[in-house]
C-alpha positions as CSV (number, residue, x, y, z in Angstrom):
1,X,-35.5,-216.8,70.8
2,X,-34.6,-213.3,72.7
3,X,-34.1,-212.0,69.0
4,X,-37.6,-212.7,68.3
5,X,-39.0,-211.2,71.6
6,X,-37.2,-208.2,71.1
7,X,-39.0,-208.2,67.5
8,X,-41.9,-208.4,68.3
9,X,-41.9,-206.4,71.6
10,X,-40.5,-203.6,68.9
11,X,-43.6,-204.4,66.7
12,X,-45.7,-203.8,69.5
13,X,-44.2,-200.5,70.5
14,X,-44.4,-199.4,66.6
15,X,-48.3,-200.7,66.6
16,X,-49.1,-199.2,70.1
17,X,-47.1,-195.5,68.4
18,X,-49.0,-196.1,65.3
19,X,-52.4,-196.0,66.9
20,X,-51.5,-192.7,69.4
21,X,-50.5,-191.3,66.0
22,X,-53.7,-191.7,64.5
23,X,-55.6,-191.4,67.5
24,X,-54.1,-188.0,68.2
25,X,-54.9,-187.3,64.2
26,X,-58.8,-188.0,64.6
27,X,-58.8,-185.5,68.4
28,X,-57.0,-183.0,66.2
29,X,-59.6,-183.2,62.9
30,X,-62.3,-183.6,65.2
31,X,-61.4,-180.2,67.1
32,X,-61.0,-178.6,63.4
33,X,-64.4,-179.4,62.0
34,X,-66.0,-178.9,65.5
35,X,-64.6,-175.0,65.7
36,X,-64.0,-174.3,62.5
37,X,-66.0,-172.3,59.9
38,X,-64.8,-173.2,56.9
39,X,-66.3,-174.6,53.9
40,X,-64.8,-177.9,54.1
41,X,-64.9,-178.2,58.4
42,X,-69.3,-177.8,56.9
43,X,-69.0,-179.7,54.6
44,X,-67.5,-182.6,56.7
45,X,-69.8,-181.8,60.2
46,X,-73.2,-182.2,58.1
47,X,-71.4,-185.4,56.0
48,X,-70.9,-187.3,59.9
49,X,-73.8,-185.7,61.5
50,X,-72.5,-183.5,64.0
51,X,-74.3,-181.8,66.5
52,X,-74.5,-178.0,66.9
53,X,-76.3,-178.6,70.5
54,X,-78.1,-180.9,72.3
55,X,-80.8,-179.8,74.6
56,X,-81.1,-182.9,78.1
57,X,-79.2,-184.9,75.5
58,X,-81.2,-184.7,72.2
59,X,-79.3,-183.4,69.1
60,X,-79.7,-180.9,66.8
61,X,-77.6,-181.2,63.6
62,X,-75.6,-178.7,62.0
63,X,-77.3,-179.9,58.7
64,X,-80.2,-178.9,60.2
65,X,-79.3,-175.2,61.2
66,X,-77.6,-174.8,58.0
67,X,-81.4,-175.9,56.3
68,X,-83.2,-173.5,58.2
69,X,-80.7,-170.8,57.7
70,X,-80.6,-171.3,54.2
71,X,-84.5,-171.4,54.2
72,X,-84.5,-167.9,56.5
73,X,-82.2,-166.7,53.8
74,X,-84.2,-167.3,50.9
75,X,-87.4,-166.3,52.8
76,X,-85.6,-162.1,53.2
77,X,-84.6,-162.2,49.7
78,X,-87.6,-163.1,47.9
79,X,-89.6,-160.2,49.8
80,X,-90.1,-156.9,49.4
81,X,-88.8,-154.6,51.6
82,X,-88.5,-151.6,49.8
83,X,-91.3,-150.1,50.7
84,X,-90.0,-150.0,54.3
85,X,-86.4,-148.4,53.2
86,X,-84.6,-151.8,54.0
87,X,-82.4,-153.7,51.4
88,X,-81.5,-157.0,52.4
89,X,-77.9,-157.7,50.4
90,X,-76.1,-160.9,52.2
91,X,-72.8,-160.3,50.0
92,X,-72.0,-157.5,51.5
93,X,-69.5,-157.5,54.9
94,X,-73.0,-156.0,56.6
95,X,-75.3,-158.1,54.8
96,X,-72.7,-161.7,56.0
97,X,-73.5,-159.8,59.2
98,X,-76.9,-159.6,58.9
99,X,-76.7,-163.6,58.0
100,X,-75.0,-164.4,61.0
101,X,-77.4,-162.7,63.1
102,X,-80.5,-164.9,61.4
103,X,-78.1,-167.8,62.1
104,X,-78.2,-167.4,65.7
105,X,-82.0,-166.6,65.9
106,X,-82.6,-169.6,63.7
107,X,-80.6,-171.8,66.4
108,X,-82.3,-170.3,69.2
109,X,-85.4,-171.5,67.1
110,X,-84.2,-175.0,67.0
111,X,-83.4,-175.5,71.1
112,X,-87.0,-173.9,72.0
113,X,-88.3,-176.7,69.6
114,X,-86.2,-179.3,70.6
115,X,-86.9,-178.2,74.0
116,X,-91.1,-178.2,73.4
117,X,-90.5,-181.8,71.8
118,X,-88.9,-182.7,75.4
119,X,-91.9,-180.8,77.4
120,X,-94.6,-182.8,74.9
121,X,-92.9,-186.1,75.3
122,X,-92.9,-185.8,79.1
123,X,-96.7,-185.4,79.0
124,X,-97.2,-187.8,77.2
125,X,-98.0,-185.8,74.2
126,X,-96.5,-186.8,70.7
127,X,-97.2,-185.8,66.7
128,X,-98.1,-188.9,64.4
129,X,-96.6,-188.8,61.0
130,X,-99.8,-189.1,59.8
131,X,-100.7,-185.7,61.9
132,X,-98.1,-184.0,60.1
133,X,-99.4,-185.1,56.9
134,X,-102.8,-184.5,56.8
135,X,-102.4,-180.8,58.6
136,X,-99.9,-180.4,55.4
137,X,-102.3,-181.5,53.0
138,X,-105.1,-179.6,54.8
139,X,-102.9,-176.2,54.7
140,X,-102.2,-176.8,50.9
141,X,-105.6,-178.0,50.1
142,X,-107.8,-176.3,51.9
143,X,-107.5,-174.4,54.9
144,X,-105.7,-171.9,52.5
145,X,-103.7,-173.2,49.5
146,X,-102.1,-170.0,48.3
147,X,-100.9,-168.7,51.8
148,X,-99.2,-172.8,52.6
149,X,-97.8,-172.4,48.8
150,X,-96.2,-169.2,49.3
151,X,-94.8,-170.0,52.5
152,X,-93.3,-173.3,50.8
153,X,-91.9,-171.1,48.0
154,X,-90.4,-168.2,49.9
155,X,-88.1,-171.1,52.0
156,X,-87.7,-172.6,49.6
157,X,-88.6,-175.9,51.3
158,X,-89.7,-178.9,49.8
159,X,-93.4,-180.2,50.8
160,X,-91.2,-183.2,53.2
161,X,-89.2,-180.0,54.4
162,X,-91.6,-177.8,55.3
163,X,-93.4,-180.8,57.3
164,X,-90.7,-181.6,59.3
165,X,-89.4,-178.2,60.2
166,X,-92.9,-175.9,60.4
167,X,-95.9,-178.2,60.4
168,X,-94.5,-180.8,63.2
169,X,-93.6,-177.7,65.3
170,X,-96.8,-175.9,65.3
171,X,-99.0,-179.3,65.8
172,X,-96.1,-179.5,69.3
173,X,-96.6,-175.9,69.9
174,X,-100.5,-176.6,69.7
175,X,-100.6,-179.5,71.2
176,X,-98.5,-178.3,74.4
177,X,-100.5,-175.2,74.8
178,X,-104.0,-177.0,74.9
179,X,-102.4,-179.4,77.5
180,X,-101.1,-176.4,79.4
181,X,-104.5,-174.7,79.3
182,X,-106.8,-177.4,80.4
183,X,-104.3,-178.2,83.1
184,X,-103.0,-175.3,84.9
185,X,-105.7,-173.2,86.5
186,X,-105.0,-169.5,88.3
187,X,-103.9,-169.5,91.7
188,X,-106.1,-168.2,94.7
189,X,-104.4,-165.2,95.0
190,X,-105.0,-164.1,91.5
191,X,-108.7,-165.2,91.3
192,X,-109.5,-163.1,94.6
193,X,-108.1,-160.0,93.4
194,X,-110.3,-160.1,90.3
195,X,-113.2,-160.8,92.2
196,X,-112.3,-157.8,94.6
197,X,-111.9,-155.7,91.6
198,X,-115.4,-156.8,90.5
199,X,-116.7,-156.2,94.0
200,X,-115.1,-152.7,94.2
201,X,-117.2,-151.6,90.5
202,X,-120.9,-153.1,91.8
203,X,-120.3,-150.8,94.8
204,X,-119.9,-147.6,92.3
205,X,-116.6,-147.0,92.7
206,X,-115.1,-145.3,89.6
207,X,-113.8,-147.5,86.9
208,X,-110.4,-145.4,86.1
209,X,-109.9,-145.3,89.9
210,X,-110.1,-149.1,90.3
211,X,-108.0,-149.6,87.2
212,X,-105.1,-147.3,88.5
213,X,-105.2,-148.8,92.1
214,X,-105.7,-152.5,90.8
215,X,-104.5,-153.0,87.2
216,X,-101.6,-154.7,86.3
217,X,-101.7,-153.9,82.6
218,X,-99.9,-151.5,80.8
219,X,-102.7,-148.9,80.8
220,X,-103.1,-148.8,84.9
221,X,-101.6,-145.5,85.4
222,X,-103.8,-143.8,83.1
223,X,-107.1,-145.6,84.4
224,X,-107.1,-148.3,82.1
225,X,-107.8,-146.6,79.1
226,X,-107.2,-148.5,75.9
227,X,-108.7,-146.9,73.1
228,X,-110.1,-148.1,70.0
229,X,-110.1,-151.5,68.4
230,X,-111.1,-152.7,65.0
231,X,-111.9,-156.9,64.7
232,X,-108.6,-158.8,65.3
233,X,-106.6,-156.3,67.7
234,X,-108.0,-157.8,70.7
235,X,-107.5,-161.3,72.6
236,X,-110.6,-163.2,70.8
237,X,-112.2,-163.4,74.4
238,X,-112.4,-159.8,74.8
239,X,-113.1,-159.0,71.2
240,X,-116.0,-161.4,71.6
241,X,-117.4,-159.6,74.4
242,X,-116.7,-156.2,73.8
243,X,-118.3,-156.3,70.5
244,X,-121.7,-157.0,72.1
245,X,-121.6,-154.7,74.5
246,X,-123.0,-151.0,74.1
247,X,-121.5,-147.6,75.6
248,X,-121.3,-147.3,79.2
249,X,-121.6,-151.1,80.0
250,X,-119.4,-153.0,81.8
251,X,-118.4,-156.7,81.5
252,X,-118.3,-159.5,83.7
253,X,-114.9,-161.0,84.4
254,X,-113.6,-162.3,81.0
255,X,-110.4,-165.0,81.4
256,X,-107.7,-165.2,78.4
257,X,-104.6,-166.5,78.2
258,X,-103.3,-163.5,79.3
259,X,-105.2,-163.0,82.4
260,X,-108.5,-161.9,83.6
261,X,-110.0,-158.6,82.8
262,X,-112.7,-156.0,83.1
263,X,-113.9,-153.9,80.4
264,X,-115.7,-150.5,80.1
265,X,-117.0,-149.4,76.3
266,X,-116.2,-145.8,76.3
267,X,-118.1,-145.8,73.0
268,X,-119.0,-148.0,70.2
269,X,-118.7,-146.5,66.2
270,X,-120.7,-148.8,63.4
271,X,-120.6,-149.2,60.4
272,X,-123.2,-148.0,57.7
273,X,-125.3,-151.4,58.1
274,X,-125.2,-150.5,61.8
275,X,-122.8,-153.4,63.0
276,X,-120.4,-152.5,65.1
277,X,-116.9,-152.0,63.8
278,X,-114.3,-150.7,66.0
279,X,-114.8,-150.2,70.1
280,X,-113.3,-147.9,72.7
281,X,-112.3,-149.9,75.9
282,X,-110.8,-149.5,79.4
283,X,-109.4,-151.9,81.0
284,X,-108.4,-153.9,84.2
285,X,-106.3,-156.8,83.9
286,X,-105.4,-159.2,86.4
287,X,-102.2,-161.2,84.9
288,X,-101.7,-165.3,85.8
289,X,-99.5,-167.3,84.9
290,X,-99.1,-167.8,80.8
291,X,-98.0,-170.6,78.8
292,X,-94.7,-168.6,77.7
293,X,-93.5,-168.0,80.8
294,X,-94.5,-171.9,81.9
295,X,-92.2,-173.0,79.0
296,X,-89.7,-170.4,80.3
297,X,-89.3,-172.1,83.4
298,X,-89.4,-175.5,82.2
299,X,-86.6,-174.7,79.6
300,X,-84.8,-173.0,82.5
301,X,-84.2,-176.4,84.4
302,X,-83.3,-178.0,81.1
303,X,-79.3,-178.9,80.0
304,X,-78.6,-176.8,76.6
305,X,-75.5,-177.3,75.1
306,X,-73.4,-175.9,72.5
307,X,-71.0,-177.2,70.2
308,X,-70.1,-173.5,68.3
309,X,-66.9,-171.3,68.6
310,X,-69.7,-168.8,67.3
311,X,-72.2,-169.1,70.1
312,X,-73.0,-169.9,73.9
313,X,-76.0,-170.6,76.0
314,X,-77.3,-167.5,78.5
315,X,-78.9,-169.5,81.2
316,X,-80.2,-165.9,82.5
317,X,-81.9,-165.4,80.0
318,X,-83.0,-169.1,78.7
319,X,-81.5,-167.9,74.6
320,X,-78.2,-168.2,72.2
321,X,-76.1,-165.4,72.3
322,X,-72.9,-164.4,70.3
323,X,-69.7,-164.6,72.2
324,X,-68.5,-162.0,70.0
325,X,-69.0,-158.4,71.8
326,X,-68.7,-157.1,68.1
327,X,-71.3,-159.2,66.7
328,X,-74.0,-158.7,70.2
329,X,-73.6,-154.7,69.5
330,X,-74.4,-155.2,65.6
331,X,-77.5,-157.5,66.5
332,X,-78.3,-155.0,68.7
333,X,-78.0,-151.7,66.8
334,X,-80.0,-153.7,64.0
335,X,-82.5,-154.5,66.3
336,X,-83.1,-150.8,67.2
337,X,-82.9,-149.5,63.6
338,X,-85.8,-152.3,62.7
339,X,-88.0,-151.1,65.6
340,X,-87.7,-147.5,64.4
341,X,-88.7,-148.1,60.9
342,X,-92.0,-146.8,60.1
């Protein structure tokens, strides 16, 4: 009897070894194909459904980053940027570079969608399947078939991919913005320096000197002065305006998602039919609050996590960053050469 206790106390110890053994095994695999970047460590995070982050707890596959990537990837080579002096080669050590960089701007992409999703849903605002597919069949059908075709093409997305990863996020990003919009109006403060800016011009005082001591635009220190614009360079509500208005005039208060502003036409040119075709403005512009910096702060108080060895989340600045010095100078050198092409 003690012969068979002792049997099966050692079977217990060999079980209870056993499982530590292959527990340990599956901690140790785990870590591999969570910080690993090898082909197989891919192949096996998208074959489980890992998560690359989670943003308050939702997940964001690495399947899904590695999609968008891919789809990024495809959209540089199948373009022409020749004309602008830049050849986009991902083979080379650079170009594998260049790829990481559109890696990390794609996952940024994902979190600020993830995150909109988690703003929507907590205002009660959601996208219907049926939303998604009638605004894709209205793009490709309608609205402008060639444009929604050619965007499908240079991802390289199918019609079910492209749904899911750029119709669904515009109907959020429209849906969010309208709510934002007819819900957040400008604070006191901001709506009685306007109106003393307004009070200021019926008096006579000059329009340049109320734009440099009341602007907050980027044109205040040089009186407001904007110069000209042709159709489309303006925020619609002051486009609409301005093109109505004749030399010398001065506008009411317009509002725009940027603000609310003041114009003066220093003069108007027209085209040969007489209709007016580009305008010179000055302006004032009182600044509120706008929707990005609304879903700044609301992504601010949010959890982002990250499940990379490549990549961490700056809470300072609400965006991915490398954690690789080497790789934050490259992004930013190619940054810099990108703004200086002509």
């Amino acid at each position: 009897m003690l012969k068979n206790m002792l049997k099966k106390k050692n079977n217990l110890l060999l079980l209870i070894s056993i499982m530590l053994i292959l527990s340990l095994s599956i901690v140790l695999v785990f870590i591999f194909v969570k910080k690993s970047n090898s082909t197989i460590s891919k192949k096996v995070r998208n074959k489980i459904g890992m998560s690359i982050a989670s943003v308050d707890g939702n997940n964001i596959s690495f399947s899904d980053l590695e999609l968008r990537t891919l789809a990024s990837k495809s959209f540089f080579e199948k373009q022409n940027f020749e004309k602008v002096g830049v050849r986009i080669d991902f083979s080379t050590p650079e170009g594998k570079k260049r790829l990481k960089v559109l890696e990390r701007m794609v996952l940024n992409n994902l979190i600020e969608g993830r995150a909109i999703e988690n703003i929507a849903h907590s205002k009660g605002i959601s996208v219907l399947d049926d939303e998604i597919n009638m605004a894709l069949k209205r793009a490709i059908d309608k609205s402008d078939p060639e444009f929604a075709k050619k965007r499908i093409e240079l991802y390289n997305f199918t019609e079910k991919e492209f749904a899911k990863h750029v119709v669904r996020r515009e109907l959020y990003i429209n849906k969010l913005e309208d709510y934002y919009r007819k819900n957040n109006t400008a604070d006191k403060n901001t709506i009685d320096k306007i109106k003393q800016v307004e009070q200021a011009l019926k008096s006579g005082t000059n329009f340049s000197a109320v734009a440099k001591k009341y602007s907050e635009g980027i044109t205040a220190s040089n009186g407001g002065e904007s110069g000209f614009f042709q159709r489309g360079q303006l925020e619609k509500e002051i486009e609409n305006k301005a093109f109505t208005m004749k030399k010398g005039e001065v506008s009411d208060i317009i509002e725009s998602d940027l603000g609310f502003h003041i114009i003066y036409i220093n003069d108007v040119l027209n085209d040969d039919s007489g209709r007016p075709m580009m305008v010179s403005i000055k302006q004032i512009l009182i600044k509120k609050k706008n929707f990005a910096q609304y879903f700044d702060n609301l992504i601010g108080k949010m959890k982002i996590q990250i499940n990379s060895p490549d990549y961490t989340w700056d809470s300072s600045k609400n965006r991915v960053i490398f954690k690789d010095p080497s790789l934050v100078e490259f992004e930013y050198a190619l940054v810099s050469a990108d703004n200086n092409v002509e």
